[in-house]
mmCIF file as gemmi writes it, N, C-alpha and C atoms, coordinates in Angstrom:
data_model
loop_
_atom_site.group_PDB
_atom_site.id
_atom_site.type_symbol
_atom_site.label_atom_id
_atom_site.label_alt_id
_atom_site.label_comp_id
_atom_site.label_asym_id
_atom_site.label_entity_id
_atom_site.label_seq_id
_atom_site.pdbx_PDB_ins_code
_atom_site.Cartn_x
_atom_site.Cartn_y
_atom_site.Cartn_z
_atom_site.occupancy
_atom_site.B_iso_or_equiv
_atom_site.pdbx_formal_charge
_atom_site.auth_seq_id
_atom_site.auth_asym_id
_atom_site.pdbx_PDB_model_num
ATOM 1 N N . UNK Axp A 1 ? -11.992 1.633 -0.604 1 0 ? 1 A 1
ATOM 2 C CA . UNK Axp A 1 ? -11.452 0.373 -0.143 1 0 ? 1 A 1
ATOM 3 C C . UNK Axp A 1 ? -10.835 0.585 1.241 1 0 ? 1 A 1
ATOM 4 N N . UNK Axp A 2 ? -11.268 -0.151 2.01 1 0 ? 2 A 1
ATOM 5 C CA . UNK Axp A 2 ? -11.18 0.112 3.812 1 0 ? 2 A 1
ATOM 6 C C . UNK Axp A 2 ? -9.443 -0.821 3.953 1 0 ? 2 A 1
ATOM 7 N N . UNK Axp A 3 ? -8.757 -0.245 4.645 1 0 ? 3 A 1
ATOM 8 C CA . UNK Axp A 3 ? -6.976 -1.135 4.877 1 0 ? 3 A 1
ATOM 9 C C . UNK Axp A 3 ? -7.599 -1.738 6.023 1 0 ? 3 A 1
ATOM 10 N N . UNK Axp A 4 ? -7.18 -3.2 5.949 1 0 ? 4 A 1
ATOM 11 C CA . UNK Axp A 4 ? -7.779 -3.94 6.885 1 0 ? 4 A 1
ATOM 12 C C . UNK Axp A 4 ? -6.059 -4.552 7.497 1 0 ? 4 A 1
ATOM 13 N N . UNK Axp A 5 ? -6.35 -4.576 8.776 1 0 ? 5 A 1
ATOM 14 C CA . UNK Axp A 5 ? -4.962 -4.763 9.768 1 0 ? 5 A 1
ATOM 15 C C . UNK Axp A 5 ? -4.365 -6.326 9.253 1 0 ? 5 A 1
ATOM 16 N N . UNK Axp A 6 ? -3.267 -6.432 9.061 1 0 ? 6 A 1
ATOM 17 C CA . UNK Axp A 6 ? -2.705 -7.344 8.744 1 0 ? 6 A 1
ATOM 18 C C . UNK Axp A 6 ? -2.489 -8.699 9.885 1 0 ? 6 A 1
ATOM 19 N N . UNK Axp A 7 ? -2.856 -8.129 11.313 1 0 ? 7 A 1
ATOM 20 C CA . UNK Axp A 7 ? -2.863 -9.283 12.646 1 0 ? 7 A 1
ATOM 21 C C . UNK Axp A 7 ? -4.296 -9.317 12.565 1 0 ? 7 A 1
ATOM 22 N N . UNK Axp A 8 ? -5.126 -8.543 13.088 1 0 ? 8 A 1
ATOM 23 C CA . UNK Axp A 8 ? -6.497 -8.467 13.438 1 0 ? 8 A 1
ATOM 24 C C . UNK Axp A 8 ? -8.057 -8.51 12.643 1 0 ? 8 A 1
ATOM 25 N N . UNK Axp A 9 ? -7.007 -7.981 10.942 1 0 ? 9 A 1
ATOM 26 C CA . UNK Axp A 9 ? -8.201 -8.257 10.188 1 0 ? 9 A 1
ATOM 27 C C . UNK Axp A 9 ? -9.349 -6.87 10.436 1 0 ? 9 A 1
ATOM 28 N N . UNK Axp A 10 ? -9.296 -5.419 11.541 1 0 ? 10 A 1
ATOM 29 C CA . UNK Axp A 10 ? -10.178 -4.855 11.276 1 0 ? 10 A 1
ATOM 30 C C . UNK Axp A 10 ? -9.738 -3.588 10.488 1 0 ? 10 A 1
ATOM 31 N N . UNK Axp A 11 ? -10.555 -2.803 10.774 1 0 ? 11 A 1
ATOM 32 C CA . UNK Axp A 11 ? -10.304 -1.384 9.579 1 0 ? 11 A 1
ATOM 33 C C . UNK Axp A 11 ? -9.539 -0.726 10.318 1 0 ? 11 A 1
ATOM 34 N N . UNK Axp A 12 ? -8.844 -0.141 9.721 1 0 ? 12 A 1
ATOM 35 C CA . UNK Axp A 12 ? -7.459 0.629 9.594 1 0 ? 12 A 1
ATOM 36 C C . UNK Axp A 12 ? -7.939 2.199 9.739 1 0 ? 12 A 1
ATOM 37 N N . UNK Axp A 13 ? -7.309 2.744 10.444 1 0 ? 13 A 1
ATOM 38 C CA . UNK Axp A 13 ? -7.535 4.425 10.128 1 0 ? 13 A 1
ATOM 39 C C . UNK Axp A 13 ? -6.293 4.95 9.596 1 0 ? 13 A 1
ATOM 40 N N . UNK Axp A 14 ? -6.391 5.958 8.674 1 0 ? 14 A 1
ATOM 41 C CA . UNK Axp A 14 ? -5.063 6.731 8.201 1 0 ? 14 A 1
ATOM 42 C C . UNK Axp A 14 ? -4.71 7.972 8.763 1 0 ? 14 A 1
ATOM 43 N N . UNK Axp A 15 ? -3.155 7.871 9.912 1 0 ? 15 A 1
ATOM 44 C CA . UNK Axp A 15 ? -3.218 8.812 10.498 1 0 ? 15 A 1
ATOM 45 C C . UNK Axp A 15 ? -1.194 9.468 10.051 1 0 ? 15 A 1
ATOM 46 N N . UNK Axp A 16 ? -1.765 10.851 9.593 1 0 ? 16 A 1
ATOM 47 C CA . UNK Axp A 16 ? -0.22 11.294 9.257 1 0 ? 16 A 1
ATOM 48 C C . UNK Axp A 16 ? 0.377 10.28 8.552 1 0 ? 16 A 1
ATOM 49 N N . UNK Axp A 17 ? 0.063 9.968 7.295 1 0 ? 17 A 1
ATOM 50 C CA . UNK Axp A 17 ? 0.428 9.178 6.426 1 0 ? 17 A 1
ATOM 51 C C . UNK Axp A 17 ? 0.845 7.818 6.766 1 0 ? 17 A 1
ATOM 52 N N . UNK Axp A 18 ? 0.577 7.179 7.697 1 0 ? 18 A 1
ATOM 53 C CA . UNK Axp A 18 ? 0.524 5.478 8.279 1 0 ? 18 A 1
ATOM 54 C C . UNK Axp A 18 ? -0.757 5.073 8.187 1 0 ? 18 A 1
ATOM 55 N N . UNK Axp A 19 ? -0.739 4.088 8.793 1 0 ? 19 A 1
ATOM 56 C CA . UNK Axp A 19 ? -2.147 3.402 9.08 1 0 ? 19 A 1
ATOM 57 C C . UNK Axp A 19 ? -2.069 2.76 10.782 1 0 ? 19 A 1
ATOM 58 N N . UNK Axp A 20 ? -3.133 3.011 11.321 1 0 ? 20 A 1
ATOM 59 C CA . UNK Axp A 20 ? -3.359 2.933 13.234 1 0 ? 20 A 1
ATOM 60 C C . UNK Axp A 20 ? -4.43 1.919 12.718 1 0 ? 20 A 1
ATOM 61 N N . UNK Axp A 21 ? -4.328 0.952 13.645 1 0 ? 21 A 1
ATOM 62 C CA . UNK Axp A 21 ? -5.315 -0.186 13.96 1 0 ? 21 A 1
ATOM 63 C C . UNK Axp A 21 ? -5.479 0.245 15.227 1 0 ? 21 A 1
ATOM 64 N N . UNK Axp A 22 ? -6.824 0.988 15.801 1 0 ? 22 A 1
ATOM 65 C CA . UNK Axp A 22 ? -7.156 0.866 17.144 1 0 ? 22 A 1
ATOM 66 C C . UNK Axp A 22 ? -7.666 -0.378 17.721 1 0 ? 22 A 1
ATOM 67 N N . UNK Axp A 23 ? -7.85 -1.726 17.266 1 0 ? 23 A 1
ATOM 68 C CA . UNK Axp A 23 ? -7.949 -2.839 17.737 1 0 ? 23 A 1
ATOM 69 C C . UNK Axp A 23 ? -6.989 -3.798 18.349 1 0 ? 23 A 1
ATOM 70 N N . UNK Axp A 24 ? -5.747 -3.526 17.728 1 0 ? 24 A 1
ATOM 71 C CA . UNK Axp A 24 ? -4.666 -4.081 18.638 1 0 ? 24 A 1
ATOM 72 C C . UNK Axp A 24 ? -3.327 -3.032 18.644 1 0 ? 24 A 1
ATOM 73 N N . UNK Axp A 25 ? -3.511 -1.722 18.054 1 0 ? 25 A 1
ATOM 74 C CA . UNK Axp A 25 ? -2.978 -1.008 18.901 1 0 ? 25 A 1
ATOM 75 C C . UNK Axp A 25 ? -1.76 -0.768 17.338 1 0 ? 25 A 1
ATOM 76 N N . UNK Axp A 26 ? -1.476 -1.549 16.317 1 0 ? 26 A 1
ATOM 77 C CA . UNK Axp A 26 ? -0.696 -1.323 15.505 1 0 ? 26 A 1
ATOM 78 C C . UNK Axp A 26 ? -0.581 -0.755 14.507 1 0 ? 26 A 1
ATOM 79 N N . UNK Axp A 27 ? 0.758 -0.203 14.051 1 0 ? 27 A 1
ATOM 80 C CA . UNK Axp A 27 ? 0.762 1.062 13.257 1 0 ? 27 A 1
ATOM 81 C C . UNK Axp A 27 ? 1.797 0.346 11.857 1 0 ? 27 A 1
ATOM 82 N N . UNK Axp A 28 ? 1.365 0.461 10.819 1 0 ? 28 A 1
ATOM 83 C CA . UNK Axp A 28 ? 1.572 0.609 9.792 1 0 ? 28 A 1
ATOM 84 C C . UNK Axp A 28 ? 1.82 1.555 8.791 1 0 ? 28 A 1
ATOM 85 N N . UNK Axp A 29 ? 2.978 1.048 7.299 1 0 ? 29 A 1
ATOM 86 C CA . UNK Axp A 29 ? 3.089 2.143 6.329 1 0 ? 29 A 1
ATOM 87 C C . UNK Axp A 29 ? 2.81 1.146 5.359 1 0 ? 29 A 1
ATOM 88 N N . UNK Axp A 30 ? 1.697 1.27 4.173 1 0 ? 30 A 1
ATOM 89 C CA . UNK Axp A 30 ? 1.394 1.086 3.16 1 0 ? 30 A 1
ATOM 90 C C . UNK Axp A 30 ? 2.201 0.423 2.168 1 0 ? 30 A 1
ATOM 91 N N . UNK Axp A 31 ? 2.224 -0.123 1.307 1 0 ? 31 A 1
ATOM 92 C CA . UNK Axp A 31 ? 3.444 -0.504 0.129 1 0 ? 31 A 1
ATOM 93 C C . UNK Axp A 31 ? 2.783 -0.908 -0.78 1 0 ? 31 A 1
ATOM 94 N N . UNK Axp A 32 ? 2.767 -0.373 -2.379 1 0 ? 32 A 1
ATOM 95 C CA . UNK Axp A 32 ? 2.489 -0.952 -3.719 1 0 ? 32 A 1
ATOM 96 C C . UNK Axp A 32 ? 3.046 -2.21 -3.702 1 0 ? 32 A 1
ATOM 97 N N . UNK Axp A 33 ? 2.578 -3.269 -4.311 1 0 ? 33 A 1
ATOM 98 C CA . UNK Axp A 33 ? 3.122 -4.158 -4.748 1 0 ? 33 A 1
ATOM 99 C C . UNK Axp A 33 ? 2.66 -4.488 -5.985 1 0 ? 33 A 1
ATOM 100 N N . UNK Axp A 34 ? 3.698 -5.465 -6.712 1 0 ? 34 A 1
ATOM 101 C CA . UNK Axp A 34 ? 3.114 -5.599 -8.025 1 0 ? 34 A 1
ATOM 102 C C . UNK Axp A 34 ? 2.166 -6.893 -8.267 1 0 ? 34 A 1
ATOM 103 N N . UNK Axp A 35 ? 0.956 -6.93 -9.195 1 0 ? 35 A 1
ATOM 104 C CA . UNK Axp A 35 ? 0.133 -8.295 -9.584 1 0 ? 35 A 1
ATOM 105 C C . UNK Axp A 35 ? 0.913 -9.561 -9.716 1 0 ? 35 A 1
ATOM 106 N N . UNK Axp A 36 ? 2.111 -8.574 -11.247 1 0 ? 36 A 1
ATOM 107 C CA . UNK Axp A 36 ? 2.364 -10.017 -11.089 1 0 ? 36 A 1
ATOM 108 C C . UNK Axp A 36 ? 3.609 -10.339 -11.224 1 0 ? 36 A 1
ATOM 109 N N . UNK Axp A 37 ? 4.463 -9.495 -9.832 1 0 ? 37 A 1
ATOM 110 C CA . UNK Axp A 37 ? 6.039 -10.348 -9.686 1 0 ? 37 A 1
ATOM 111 C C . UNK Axp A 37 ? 6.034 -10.337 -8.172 1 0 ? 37 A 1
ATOM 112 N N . UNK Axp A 38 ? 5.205 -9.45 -7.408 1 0 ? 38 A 1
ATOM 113 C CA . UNK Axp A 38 ? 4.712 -9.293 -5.968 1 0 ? 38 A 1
ATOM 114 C C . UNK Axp A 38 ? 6.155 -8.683 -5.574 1 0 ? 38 A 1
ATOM 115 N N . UNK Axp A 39 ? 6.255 -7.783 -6.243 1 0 ? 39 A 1
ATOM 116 C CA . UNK Axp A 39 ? 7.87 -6.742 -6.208 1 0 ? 39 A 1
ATOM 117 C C . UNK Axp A 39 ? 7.287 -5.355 -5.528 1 0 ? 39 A 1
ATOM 118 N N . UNK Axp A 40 ? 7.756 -4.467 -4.656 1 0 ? 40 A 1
ATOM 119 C CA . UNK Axp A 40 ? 7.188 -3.364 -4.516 1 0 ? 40 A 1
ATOM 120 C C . UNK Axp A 40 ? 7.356 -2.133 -5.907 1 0 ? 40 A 1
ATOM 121 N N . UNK Axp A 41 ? 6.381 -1.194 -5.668 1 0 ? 41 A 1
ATOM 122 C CA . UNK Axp A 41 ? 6.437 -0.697 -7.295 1 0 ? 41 A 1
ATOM 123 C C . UNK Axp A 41 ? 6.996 0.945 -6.813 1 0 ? 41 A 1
ATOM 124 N N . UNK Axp A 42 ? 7.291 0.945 -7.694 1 0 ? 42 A 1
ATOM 125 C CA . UNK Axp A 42 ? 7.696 2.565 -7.503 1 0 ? 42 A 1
ATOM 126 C C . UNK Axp A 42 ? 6.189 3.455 -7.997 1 0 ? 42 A 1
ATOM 127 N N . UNK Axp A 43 ? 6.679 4.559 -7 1 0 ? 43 A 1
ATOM 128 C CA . UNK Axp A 43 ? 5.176 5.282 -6.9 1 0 ? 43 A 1
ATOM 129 C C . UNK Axp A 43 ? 5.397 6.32 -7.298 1 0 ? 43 A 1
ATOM 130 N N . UNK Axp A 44 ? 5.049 7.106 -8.601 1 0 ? 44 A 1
ATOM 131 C CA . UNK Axp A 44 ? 5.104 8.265 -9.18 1 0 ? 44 A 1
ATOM 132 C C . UNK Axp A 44 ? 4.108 8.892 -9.025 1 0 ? 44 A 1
ATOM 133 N N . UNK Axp A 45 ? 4.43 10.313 -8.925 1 0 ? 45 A 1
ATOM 134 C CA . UNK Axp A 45 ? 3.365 11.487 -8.361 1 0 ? 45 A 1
ATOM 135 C C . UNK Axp A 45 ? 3.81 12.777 -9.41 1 0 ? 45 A 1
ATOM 136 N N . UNK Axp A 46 ? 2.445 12.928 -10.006 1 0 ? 46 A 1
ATOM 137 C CA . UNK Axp A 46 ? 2.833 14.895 -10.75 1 0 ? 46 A 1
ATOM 138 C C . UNK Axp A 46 ? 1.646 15.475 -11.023 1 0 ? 46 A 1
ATOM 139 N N . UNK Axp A 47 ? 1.451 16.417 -10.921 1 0 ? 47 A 1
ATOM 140 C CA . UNK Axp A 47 ? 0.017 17.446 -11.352 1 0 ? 47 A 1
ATOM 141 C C . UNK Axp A 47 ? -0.958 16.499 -10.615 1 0 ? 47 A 1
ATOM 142 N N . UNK Axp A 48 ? -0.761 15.892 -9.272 1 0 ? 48 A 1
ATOM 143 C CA . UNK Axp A 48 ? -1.931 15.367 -8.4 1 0 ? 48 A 1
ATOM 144 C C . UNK Axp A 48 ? -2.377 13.569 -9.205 1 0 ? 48 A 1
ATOM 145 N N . UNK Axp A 49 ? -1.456 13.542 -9.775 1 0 ? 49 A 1
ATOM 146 C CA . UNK Axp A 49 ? -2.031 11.791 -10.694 1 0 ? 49 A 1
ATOM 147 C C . UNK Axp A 49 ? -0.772 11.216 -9.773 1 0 ? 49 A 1
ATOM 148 N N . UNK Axp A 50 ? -1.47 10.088 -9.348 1 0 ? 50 A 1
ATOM 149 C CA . UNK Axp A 50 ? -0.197 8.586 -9.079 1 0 ? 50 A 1
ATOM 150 C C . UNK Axp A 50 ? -0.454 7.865 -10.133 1 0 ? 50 A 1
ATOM 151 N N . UNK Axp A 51 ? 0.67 7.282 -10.29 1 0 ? 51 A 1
ATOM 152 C CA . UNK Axp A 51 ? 0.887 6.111 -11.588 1 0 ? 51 A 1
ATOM 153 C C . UNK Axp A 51 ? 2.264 5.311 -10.579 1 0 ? 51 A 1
ATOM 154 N N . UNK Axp A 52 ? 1.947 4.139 -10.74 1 0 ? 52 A 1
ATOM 155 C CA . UNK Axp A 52 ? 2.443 3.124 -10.308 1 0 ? 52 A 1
ATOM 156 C C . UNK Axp A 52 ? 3.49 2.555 -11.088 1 0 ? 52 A 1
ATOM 157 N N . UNK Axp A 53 ? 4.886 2.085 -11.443 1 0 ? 53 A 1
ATOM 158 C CA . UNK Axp A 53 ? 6.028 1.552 -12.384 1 0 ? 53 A 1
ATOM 159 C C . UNK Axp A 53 ? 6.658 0.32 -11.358 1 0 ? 53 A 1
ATOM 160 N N . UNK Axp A 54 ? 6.194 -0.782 -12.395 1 0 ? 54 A 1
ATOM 161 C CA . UNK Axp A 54 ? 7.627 -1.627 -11.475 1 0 ? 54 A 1
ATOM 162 C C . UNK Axp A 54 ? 8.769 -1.93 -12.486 1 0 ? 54 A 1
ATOM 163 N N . UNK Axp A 55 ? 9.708 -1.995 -11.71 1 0 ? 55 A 1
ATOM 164 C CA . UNK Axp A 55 ? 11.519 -2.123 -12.15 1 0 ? 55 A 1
ATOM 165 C C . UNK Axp A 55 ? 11.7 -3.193 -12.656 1 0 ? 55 A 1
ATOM 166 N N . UNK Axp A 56 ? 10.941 -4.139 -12.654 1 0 ? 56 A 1
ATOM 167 C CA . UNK Axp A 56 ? 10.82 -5.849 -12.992 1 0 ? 56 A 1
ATOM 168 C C . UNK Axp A 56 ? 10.719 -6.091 -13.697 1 0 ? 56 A 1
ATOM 169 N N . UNK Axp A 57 ? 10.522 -5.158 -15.099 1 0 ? 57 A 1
ATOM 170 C CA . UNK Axp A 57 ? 10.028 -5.236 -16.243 1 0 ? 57 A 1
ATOM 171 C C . UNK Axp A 57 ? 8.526 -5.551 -16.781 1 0 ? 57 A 1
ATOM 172 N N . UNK Axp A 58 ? 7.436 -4.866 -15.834 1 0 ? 58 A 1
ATOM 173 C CA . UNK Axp A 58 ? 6.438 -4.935 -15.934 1 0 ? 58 A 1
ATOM 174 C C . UNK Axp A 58 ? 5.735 -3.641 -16.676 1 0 ? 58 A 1
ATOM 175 N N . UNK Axp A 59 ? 6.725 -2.524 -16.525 1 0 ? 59 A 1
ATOM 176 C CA . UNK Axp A 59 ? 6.179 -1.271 -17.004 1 0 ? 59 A 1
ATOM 177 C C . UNK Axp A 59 ? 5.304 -0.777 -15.685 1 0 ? 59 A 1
ATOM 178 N N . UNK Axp A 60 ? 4.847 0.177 -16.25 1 0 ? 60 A 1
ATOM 179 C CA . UNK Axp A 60 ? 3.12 1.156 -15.561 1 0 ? 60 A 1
ATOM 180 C C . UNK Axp A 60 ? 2.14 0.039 -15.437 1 0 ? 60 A 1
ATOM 181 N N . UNK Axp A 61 ? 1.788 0.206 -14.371 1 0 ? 61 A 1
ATOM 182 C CA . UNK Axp A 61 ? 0.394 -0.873 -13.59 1 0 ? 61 A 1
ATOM 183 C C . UNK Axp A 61 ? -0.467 0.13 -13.09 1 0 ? 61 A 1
ATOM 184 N N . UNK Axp A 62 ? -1.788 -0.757 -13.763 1 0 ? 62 A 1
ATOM 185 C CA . UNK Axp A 62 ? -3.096 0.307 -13.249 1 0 ? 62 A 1
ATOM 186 C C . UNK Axp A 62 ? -3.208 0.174 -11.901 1 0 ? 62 A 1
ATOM 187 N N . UNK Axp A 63 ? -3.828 1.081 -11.56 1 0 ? 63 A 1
ATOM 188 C CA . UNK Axp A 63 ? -4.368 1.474 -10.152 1 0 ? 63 A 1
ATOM 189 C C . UNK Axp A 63 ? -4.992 0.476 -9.848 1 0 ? 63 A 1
ATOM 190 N N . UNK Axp A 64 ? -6.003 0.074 -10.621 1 0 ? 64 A 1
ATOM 191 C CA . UNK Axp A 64 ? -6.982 -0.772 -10.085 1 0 ? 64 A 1
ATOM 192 C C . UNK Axp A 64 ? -6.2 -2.347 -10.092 1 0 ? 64 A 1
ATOM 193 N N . UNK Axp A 65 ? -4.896 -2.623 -10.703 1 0 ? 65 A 1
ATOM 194 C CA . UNK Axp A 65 ? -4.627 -3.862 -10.419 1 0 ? 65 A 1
ATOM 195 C C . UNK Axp A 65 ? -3.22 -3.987 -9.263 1 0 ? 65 A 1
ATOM 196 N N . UNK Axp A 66 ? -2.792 -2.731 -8.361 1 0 ? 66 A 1
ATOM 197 C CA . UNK Axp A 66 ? -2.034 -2.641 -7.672 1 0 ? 66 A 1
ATOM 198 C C . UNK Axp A 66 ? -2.335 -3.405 -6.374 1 0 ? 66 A 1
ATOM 199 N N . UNK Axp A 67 ? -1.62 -4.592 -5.729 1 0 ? 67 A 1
ATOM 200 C CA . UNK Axp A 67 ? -1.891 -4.893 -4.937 1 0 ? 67 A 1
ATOM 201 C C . UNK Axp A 67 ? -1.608 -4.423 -3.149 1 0 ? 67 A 1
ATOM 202 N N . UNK Axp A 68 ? -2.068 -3.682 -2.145 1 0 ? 68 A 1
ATOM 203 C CA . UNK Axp A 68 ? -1.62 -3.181 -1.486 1 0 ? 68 A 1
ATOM 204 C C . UNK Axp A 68 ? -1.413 -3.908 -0.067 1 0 ? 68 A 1
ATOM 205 N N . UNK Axp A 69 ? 0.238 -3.386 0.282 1 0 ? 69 A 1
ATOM 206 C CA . UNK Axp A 69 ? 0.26 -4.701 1.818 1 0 ? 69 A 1
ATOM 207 C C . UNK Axp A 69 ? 0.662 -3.376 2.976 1 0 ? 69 A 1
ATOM 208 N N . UNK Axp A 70 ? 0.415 -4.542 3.98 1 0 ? 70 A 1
ATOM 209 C CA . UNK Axp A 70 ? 0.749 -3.134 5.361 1 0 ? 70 A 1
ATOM 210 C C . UNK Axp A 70 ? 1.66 -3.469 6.309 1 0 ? 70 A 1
ATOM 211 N N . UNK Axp A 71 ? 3.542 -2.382 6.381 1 0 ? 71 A 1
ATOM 212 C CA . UNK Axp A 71 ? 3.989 -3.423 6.878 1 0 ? 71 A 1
ATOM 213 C C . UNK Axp A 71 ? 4.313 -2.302 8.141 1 0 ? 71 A 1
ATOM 214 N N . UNK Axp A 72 ? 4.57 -3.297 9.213 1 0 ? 72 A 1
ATOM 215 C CA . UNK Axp A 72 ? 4.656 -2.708 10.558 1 0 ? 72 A 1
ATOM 216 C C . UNK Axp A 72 ? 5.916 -1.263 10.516 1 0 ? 72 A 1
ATOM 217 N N . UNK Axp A 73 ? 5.231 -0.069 11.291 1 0 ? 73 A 1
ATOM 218 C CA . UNK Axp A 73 ? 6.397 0.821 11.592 1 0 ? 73 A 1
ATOM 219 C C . UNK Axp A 73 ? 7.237 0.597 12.794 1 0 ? 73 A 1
ATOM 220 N N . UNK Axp A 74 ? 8.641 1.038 12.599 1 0 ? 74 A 1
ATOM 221 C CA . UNK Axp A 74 ? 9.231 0.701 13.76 1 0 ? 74 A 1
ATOM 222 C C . UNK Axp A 74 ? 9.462 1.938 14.569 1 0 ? 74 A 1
């Protein structure tokens, strides 16, 4: 799944853990969000697995239903 720039709409490259839009020049950091409270999720990492938790009382959210946004670095 290609990160598409949040102004420009093109593909995103991932550089040193951000995201560079060489089309208008902007740099981004990633954020889980949740399906369905649109809360950011906490991102758990162990033995190389992510698993996704939101605090909202949603529990563990699959991967495949994590929604992902890109918000500007400062």
């Amino acid at each position: 799944m290609d990160a598409l720039c949040p102004i420009c709409q093109k593909v995103m490259t991932e550089v040193s853990g951000h995201f560079h839009c060489s089309h208008c020049h902007g740099h981004y950091q990633q954020q889980a969000e949740c399906p369905d409270c649109a809360k950011p999720l906490q991102v758990l990492k162990a033995c190389g697995a992510v698993d996704y938790f939101c605090q909202n009382g949603h529990g563990l959210i699959s991967k495949s239903r994590v929604r992902f946004s890109y918000l500007p670095t400062v």
